[in-house]
N, C-alpha and C positions, 0 to 999 in steps of 0.2 A: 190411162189418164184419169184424174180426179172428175170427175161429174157430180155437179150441182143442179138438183133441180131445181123450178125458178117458176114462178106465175105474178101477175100484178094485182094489185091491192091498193085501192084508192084510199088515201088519207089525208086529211086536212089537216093544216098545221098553222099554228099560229106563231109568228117567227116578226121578229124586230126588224124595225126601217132597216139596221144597216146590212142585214140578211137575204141571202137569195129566196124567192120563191119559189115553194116548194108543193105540188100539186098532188105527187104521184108520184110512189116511191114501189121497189119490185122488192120484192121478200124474198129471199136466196134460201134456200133448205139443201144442207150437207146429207146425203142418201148412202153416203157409206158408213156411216157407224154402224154397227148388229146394234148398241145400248141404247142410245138416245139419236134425236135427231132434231139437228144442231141448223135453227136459223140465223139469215143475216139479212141485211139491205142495201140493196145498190140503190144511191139516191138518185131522185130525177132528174135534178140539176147539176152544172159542171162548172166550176169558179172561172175554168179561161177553155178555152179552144185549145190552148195547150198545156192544161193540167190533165192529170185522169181522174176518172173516178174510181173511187176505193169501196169497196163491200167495206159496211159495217154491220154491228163495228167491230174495230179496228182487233184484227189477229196478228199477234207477236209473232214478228219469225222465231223460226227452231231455232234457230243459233244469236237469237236477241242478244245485246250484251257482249259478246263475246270481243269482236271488235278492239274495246275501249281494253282490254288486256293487250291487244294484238298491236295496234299502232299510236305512239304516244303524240303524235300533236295532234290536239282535239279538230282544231281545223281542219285535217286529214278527212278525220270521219266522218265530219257533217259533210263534207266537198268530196268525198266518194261516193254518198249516197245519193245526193243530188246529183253531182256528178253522174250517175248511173245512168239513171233517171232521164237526166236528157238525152244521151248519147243513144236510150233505148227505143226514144220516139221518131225516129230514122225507121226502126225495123216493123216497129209496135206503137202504129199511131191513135192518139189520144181518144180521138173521135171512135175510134171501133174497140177499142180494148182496155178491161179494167184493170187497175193494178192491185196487187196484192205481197206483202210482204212473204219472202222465203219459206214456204211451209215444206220444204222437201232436205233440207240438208242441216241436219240438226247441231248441237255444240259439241257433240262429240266426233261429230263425224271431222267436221271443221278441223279440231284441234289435231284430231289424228291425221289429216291431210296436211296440216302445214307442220307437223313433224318429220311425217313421210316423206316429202317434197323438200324440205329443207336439208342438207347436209345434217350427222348424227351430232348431237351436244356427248362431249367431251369431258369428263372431272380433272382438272390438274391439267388442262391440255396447254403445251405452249402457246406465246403469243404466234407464231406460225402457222400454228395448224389455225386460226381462227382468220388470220389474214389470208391463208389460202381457200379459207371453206365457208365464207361469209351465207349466214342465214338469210339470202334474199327477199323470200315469200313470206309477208306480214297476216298478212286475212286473204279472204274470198267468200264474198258477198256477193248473196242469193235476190232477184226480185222474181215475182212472177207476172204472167201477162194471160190473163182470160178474156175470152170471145162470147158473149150471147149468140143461142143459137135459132134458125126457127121453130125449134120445137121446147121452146120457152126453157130451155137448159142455158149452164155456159160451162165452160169449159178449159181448161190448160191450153191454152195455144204458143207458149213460149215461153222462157227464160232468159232472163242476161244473168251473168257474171265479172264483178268486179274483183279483179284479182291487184292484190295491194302490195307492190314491190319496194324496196328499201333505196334510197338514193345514198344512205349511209350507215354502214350497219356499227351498232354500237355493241361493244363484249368485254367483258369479266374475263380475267385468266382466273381469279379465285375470287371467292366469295369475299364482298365488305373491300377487294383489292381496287384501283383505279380502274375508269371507263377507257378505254381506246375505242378510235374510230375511221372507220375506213371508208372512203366513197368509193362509190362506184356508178361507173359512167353510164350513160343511156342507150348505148351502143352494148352495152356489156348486160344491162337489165333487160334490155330487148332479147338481146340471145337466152337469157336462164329463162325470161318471162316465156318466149315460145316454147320451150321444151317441161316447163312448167304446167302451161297448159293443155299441154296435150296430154300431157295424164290427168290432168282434170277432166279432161270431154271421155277419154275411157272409165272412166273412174263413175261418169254421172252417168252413162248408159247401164250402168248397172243396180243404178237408183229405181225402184218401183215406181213408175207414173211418168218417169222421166229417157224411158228406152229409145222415144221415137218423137219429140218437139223440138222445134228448133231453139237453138242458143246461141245466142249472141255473148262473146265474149271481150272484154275489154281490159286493157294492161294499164294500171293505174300507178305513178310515182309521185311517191311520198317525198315532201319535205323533211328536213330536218330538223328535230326535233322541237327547237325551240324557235323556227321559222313565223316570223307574224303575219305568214300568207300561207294558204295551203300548197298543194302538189297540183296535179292533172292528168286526165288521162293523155297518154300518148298513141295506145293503138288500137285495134278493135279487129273482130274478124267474127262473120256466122257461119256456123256448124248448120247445114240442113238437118233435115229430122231425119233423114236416111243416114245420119255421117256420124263417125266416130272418130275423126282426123280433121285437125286444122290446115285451112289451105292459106290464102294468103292475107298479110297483117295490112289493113288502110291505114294510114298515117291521122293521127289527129292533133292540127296544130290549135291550143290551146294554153293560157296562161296566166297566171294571177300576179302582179307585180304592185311592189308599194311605192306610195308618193310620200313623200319623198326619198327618193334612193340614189344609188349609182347607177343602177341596173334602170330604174325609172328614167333617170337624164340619159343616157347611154341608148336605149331602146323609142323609148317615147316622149321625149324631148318637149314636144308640143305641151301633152298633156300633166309632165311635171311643172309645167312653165305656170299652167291654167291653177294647178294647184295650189303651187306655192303665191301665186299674187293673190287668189283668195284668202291665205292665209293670212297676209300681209294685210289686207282689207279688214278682216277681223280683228288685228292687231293694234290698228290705228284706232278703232270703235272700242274696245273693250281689255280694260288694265289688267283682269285676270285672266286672259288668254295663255295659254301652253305652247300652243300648235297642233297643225289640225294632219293628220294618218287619212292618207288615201288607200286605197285600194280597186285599183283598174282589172277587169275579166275581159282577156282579150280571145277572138275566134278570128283563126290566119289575120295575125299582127292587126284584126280590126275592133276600136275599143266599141264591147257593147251592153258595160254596165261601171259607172263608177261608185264606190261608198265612200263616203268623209267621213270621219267621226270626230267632231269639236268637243271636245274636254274644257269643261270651263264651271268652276265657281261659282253660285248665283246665291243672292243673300233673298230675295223673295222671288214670287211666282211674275209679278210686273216686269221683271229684271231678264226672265226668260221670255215672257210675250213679245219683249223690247228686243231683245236679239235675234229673238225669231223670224220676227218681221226686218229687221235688217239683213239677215242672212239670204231669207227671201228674196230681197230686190238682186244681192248679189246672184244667185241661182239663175234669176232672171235675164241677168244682163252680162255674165260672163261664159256661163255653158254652152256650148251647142247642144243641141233638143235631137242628136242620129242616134242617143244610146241614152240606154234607163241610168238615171241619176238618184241617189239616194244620201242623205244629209241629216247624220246622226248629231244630235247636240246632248251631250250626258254633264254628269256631276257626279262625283262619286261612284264614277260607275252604274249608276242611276240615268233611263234614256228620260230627258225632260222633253223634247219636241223632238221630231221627224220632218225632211222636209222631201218630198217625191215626186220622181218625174218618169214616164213614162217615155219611151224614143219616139218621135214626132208629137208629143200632147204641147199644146198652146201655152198650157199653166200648169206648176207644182200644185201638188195636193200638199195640205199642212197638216197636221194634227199634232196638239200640246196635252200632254199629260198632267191630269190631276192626280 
C-alpha cells in the first residue's frame, strides 16, 4: 500500500466572506519516490458532512481523459463520476476518509482492459458478427479512498470502481459506412457486466498497492448517445481485501428522467404536472419564453433533486432581476421543500441567475450574475 507520511502545520489564511475558515491545514509528504519528495495538503475544513476532502492539490488520475474517448454522451461522464462518488459513501464515509482521484490504473492499462474484456474488432466483418458480439464495456473508472492514521500517516484504505456498460451499442461494418445500433437489455448488461467484472477484481490484485484493499465495485448504464439525461448505476457489490471473487450484486434503484416527457407523465405524473404549470406561469409573464427542461434524480422512485433550466431572451440586466424575482415567488409557492430544487435561468446558453433550495430550507438562495 501507498504510505504518505503526514504532520501538521499551522497556517493563517486570509480567505473572502464567502469562503470557509481556514485555520489549520496538514501537509501530506509522498515517502516513496528514491528522486524528490513530493508534498501535498489535506485541508482543515470540509464544504458538507457529506463531501470529502481531497489532498491538494489536486492529482490527475493515470487514466485522466481517457473516458471522454470511451463514452460519448457527456452527461454519462460527469453522472459516472459523481455518480461514483456517492454510491462510495455507503462503504467510505465522508467523515473518516479522503478522497483522491485513480492513481493506480493508468491509460494504458485501461485501454488494454476494455479491449481484452470486450469481444475482438473485426475488419470487413459482417453485420452479424457485430449483432452477435456487441462491445459492452465502455470505461472503468478508478477513485481512491485514504485513512489518517495515529501515527500522523494515511494511507490507501480502499477503492471503488465504476464500470460503464453500453445500453446500445453503436458499429461500422466498414469505415465512413452507416452507423447500426443495437440495445441491449438490463437483464442482458447485468449478466456480461458480472462476468466482466470478475476479471477486473483478478486483474487488480495483481496491481502493486492494490493486492489486499477492499473494492467496491459498481455496474453503471449508459444512456444513449444523444439522450438529454444521463444513465445510472444499477448495481454494486464489495470485494473484501482478502477476496479476489465477486459475491453478490445489491440492486441500486436509481434514475434520471426529464420533464416534460412520456416517461415523465407515465412514471411521475405528479411532478410532470408541477412542472409544466410552472412553465405555463412563466408563459403568461414573459413573451420570449421557449419552455422550461426539467430534470428529476430520483432514489427508489423518490424524487430528491429537481433542475429547471428557463431559456429566455433578456434585452438588459433589469429584465433578468424582474424575472428572477418572479420566478422566485413561483419557487416559493408551487414546490414542495422534501427534495433540493435548482432554477437555471440562461440566454444564449449564458447562466444569468440561479435560483436554490436546499430539501427542508424555509427560503431559496438567489444569486444573479454580472
Amino acid at each position: 500500500m501507498k504510505k504518505l507520511s503526514i504532520w501538521l502545520l499551522g497556517v493563517l489564511l486570509f480567505v473572502t466572506s464567502c469562503a470557509p475558515d481556514v485555520n489549520e491545514e496538514e501537509v501530506v509528504q509522498n515517502d516513496e519516490s528514491d528522486s524528490k519528495q513530493e508534498t501535498a495538503i489535506v485541508p482543515s475544513y470540509q464544504l458538507s458532512e457529506e463531501n470529502y476532502k481531497m489532498i491538494l492539490p489536486f492529482e490527475p488520475g493515470k487514466a485522466r481523459g481517457v473516458i471522454v474517448g470511451q463514452v460519448a454522451n457527456r452527461l454519462d461522464i460527469d453522472e459516472m463520476e459523481e455518480g461514483l462518488r456517492r454510491q462510495s459513501k455507503e462503504v467510505y464515509d465522508p467523515k473518516k476518509y479522503l478522497f483522491q482521484e485513480g492513481q493506480y490504473i493508468d491509460e494504458d492499462t485501461v485501454l488494454k482492459w476494455i479491449d481484452k474484456l470486450n469481444p475482438p474488432k473485426k475488419e470487413k466483418a459482417k453485420k452479424k458478427y457485430f449483432e452477435d458480439n456487441p462491445r459492452y464495456l465502455s470505461h472503468i473508472l478508478e477513485q481512491n479512498y485514504l485513512v489518517k492514521k495515529e501515527d500522523k500517516s494515511v494511507e490507501l484504505a480502499g477503492i471503488s470502481l465504476g464500470i460503464a456498460m453500453k445500453s446500445v451499442y453503436r458499429f461500422q461494418t466498414e469505415p465512413g459506412g452507416p452507423y447500426y445500433y443495437e440495445s441491449i437489455s438490463k437483464s442482458e448488461m447485468l449478466k456480461e457486466g458480472n462476468k466482466i467484472a470478475q476479471k477486473v477484481i483478478k486483474s487488480i490484485r495483481e496491481i502493486e498497492g492494490l493486492e489486499k484493499v477492499p473494492v467496491m465495485m459498481a455496474l453503471y448504464r449508459e444512456e444513449d448517445q444523444s439522450s438529454p439525461v444521463p444513465g445510472n448505476f444499477i448495481a454494486k457489490t464489495n470485494v473484501p481485501s482478502n477476496s479476489a471473487s465477486i459475491g453478490d450484486w445489491d440492486t441500486i434503484d436509481e434514475e434520471y428522467v426529464l420533464f416534460p416527457s412520456d416517461e415523465g407523465k407515465k412514471k411521475y405524473y405528479e411532478d410532470q404536472e408541477i412542472v409544466t404549470s410552472f412553465g405555463k406561469e412563466i408563459a403568461s409573464y414573459f413573451p420570449n419564453y421557449v419552455g422550461v427542461i426539467g430534470e428529476g434524480f430520483y432514489m427508489n422512485e423518490e424524487l430528491q433533486k429537481m433542475t429547471i433550466e428557463i431559456p429566455i431572451e433578456f434585452y438588459g440586466k433589469g429584465e433578468v432581476v424582474g424575472f428572477t424575482q418572479y420566478a422566485y415567488g413561483l419557487v416559493q409557492d408551487m414546490f414542495k421543500d422534501y427534495y433540493d430544487l435548482e432554477i437555471k435561468i440562461t440566454s444564449s446558453d449564458k447562466l444569468e441567475s440561479m435560483i436554490y433550495r436546499e430539501a427542508g430550507a424555509d427560503k431559496p438562495t438567489v444569486h444573479i450574475f454580472h
